[in-house]
C-alpha positions in Angstrom: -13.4 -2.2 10.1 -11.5 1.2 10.4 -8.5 -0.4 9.9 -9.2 -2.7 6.8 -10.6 0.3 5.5 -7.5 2.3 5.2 -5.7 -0.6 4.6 -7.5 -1.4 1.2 -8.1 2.1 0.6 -4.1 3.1 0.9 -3.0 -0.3 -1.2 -6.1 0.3 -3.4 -5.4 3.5 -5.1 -1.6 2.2 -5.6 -2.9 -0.3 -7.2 -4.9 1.3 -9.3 -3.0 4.2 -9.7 0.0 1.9 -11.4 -2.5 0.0 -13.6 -3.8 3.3 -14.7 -0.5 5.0 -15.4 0.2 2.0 -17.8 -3.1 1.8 -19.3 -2.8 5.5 -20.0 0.8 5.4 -21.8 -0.7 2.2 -23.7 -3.8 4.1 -24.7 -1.9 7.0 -26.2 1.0 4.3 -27.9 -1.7 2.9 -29.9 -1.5 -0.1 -27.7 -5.2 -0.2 -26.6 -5.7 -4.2 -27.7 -3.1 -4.9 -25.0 -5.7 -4.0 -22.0 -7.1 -7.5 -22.0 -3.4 -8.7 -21.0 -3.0 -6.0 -18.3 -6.8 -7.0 -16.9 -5.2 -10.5 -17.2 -2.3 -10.0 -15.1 -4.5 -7.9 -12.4 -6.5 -10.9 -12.5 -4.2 -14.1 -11.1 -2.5 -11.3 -9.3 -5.8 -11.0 -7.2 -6.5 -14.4 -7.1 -2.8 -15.9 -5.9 -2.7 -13.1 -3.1 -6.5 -13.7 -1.9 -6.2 -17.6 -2.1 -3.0 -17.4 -0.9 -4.6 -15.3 2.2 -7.8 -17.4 2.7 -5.5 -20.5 2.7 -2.8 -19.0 5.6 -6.0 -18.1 7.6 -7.7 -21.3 7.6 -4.5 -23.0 8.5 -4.0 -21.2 11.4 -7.2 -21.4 12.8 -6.6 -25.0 13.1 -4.1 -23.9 15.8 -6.6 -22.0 17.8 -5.2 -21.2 21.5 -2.0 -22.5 21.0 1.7 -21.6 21.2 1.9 -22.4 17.6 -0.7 -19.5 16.7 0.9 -16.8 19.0 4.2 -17.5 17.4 2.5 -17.0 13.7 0.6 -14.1 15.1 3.3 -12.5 16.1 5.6 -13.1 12.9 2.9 -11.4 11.1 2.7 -8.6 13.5 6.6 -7.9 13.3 6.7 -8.8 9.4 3.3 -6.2 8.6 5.4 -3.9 10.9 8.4 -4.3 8.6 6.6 -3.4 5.2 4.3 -0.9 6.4 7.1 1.2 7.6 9.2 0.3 4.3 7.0 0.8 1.7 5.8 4.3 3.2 9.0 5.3 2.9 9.6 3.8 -0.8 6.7 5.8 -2.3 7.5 9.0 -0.8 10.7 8.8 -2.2 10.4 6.6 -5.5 7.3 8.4 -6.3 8.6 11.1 -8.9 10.5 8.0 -10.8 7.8 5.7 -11.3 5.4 6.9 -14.2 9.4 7.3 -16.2 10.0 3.9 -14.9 6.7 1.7 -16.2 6.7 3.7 -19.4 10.2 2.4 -19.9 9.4 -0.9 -18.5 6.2 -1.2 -21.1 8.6 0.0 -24.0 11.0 -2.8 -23.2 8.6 -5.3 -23.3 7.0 -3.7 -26.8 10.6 -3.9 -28.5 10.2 -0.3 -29.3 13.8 0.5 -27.5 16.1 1.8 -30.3 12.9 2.6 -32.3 12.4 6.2 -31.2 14.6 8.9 -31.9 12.9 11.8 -30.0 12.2 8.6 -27.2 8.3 7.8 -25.5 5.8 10.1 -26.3 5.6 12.3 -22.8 1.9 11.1 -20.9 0.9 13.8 -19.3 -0.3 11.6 -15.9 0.2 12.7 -12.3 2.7 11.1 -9.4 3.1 12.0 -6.2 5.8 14.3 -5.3 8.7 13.5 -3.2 7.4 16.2 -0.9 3.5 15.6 -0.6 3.1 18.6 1.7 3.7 20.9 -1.1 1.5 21.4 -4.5 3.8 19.2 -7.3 3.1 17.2 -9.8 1.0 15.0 -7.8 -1.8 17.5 -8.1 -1.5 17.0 -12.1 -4.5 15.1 -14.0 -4.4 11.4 -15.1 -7.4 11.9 -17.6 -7.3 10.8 -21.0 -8.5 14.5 -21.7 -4.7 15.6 -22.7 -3.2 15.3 -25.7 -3.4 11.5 -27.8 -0.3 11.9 -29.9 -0.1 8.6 -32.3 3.8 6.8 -31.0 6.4 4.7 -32.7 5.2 2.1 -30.4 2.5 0.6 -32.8 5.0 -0.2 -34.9 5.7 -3.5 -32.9 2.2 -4.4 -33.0 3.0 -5.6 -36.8 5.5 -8.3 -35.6 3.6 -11.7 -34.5 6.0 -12.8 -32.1 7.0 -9.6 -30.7 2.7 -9.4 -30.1 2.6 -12.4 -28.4 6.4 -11.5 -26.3 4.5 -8.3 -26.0 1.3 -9.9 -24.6 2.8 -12.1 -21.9 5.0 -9.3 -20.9 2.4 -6.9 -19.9 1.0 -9.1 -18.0 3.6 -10.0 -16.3 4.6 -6.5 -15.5 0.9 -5.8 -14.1 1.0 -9.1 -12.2 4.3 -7.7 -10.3 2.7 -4.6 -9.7 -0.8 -5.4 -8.0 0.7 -8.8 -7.4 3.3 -7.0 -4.7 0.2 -4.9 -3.5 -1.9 -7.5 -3.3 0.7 -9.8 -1.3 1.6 -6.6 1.2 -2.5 -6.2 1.8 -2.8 -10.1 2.3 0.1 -9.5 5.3 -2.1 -6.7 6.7 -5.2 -8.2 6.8 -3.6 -11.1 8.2 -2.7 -9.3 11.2 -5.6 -7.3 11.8 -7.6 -10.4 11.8 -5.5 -11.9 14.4 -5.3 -8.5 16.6 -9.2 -8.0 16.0 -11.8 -9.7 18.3 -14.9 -8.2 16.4 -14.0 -10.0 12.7 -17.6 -9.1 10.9 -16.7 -5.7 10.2 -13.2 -6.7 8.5 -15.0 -7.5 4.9 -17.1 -4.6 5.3 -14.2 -2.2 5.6 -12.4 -4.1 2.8 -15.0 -3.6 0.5 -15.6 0.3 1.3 -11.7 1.0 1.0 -11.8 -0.5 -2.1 -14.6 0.8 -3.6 -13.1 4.4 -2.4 -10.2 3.1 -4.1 -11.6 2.5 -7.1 -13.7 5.9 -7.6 -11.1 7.7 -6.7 -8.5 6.1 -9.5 -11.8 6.4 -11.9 -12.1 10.1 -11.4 -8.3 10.3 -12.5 -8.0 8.6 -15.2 -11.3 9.5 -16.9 -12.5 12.6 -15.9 -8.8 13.5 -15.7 -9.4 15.9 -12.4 -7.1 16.9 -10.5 -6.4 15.2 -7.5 -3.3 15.9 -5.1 -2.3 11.9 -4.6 1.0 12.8 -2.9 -1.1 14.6 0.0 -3.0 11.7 -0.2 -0.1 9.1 0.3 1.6 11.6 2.8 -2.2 11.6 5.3 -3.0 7.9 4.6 1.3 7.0 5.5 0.8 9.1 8.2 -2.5 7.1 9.9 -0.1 3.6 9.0 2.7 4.3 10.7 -0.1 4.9 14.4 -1.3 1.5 12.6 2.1 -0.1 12.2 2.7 1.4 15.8 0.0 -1.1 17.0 1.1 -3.9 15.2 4.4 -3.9 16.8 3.1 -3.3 20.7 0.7 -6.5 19.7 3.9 -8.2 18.8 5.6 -7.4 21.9 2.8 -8.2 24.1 3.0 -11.7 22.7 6.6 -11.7 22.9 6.2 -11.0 26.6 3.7 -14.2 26.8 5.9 -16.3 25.4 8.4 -15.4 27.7 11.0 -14.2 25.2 10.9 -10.4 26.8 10.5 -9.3 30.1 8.3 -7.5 32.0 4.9 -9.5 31.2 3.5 -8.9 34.5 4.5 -5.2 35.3 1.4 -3.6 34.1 1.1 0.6 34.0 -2.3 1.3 34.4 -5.7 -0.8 33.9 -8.7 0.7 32.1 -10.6 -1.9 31.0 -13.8 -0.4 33.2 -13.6 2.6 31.0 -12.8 1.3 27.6 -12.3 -1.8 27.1 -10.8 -3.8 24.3 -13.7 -6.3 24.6 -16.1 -3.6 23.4 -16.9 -2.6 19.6 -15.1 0.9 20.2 -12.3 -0.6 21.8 -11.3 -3.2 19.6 -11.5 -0.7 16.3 -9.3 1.1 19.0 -6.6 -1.6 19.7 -6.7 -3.0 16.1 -6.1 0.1 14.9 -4.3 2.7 17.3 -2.4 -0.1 19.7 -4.9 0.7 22.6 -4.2 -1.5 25.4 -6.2 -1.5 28.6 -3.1 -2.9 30.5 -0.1 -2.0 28.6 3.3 -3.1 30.5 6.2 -0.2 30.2 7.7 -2.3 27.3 4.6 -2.1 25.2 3.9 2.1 26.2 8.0 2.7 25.2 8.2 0.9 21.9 4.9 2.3 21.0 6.3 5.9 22.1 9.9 5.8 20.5 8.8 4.0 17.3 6.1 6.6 16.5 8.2 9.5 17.3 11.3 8.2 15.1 9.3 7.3 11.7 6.9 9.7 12.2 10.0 12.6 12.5 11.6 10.9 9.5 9.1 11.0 7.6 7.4 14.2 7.9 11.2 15.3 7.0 11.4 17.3 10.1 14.8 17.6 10.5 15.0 19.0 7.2 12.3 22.0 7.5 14.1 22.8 11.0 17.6 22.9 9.1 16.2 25.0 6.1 14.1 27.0 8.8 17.4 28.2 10.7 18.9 28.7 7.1 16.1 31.4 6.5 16.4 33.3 9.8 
């Protein structure tokens, strides 16, 4: 449940957050009857990831207790490692970029390029920093409380075909967005279902991520308070990476199973009597930390040196040492 939670929650509010920002700089173009085509593209973006899911799930199942299913399992363990990892990384450093980057994505598909002089009307919406430790521009409101100024944008909404061009385009664009969220959270869940033994809480935690999710991109965008979402990615990245840290000692576990690494029967410690991962606590505990209640010396050093290398990269820790000897 813990772990679905964040999930959803994390993927949730990026989600949202993009669909917002684009809603927001189409609200203030004049643009406003081009919603529907955004809530369109949301929509079969939804619906391909989650049938998509459902469909991979039900397959496997069919391969209950066999080689074929550890094999799968442990391609989505290493694959949910892989994107984790990456896409943590890609918002904390594309993050400043992207409101510049859909506003010019939704003028491209207006046909409004060439039509500006002074260029898109500046939309006074918040991204996370690069740095989310520090107070930046992710603290900045989304509301639509800021200024409405009309833009040279409505001018394509005169043109028929450049409407309809214009319709499908926006669409498209908010399909790629939650589309690639919605694929990445399909890949997660996914592997927390096949790591979890307790499988009634996953919906639940879905469901409350989500609706935190939700509220959260609500209070932005129309009661425009301010809300530091680059702490918020920099807290939620953090808990991932002990997520992603899990993911990839369940991979090696199997690995060792198959008999494609060594060491399967060396085992550190046993503590099944104390915790085990049989129980309710124990399972939130594996699927989400990597606890193992007889981890091999494999499993206990990639779990070790993976956490210590992303989690040093990306608290920047090499950098606030350097620029900490440059002040002394």
């Amino acid at each position: 449940m813990l772990a679905t939670l964040v999930i959803f929650l994390r993927e949730g509010v990026e989600a949202s957050m993009i669909v917002a920002l684009l809603l927001a700089y189409l609200n203030r173009s004049g643009q406003r009857r081009h919603f529907k085509d955004v809530y369109a593209g949301v929509a079969a973006a939804l619906i391909l990831a989650g049938g998509g899911g459902l469909a991979a799930y039900l397959t496997i199942r069919t391969y209950a207790g066999s080689r074929v299913q550890t094999i799968f399992e442990t391609a989505t363990f290493l694959l949910a490692t892989v994107i984790l990892t990456y896409m943590t990384f890609w918002m904390r450093s594309h993050a400043r970029g992207l409101k510049s980057e859909l506003q010019a994505k939704a003028d491209a598909v207006l046909g409004v390029h060439g039509k500006q002089a002074a260029g898109p009307v500046p939309v006074p919406v918040p991204v996370p920093g690069p740095d989310a430790a520090s107070d930046g521009p992710g603290s900045q409101a989304l509301g639509p409380a800021a200024s409405r100024q009309p833009s040279a944008v409505a001018a394509a909404a005169t043109d028929p075909a450049m409407s309809r061009g214009a319709r499908f385009g926006l669409a498209l664009l908010a399909f790629q967005a939650v589309g690639r969220e919605g694929l990445e959270t399909v890949v997660f869940t996914l592997a927390i279902a096949f790591s979890t033994r307790h499988k009634g809480g996953l919906l639940v935690g879905a469901l409350i991520g989500l609706a935190i999710a939700l509220t959260i991109a609500f209070v932005m965008y129309r009661l425009g308070h301010r809300i530091n979402i680059g702490r918020f990615f920099m807290i939620v990245g953090a808990l991932l990476m002990v997520f992603a840290a899990g993911l990839l000692v369940d991979a090696v576990e199997n690995l060792q199973q198959l008999g494609w690494l060594p060491g399967a029967g060396h085992q550190m410690w046993h503590t099944g009597s104390i915790l085990s991962e049989n129980s309710a606590l124990g399972d939130i505990a594996h699927s989400f930390f990597g606890y193992a209640q007889s981890p091999t010396v494999l499993q206990a050093v990639v779990y070790l040196l993976y956490l210590a290398c992303v989690l040093f990269a990306f608290f920047g820790v090499r950098q606030r040492l350097q620029r900490w000897a440059a002040a002394r």
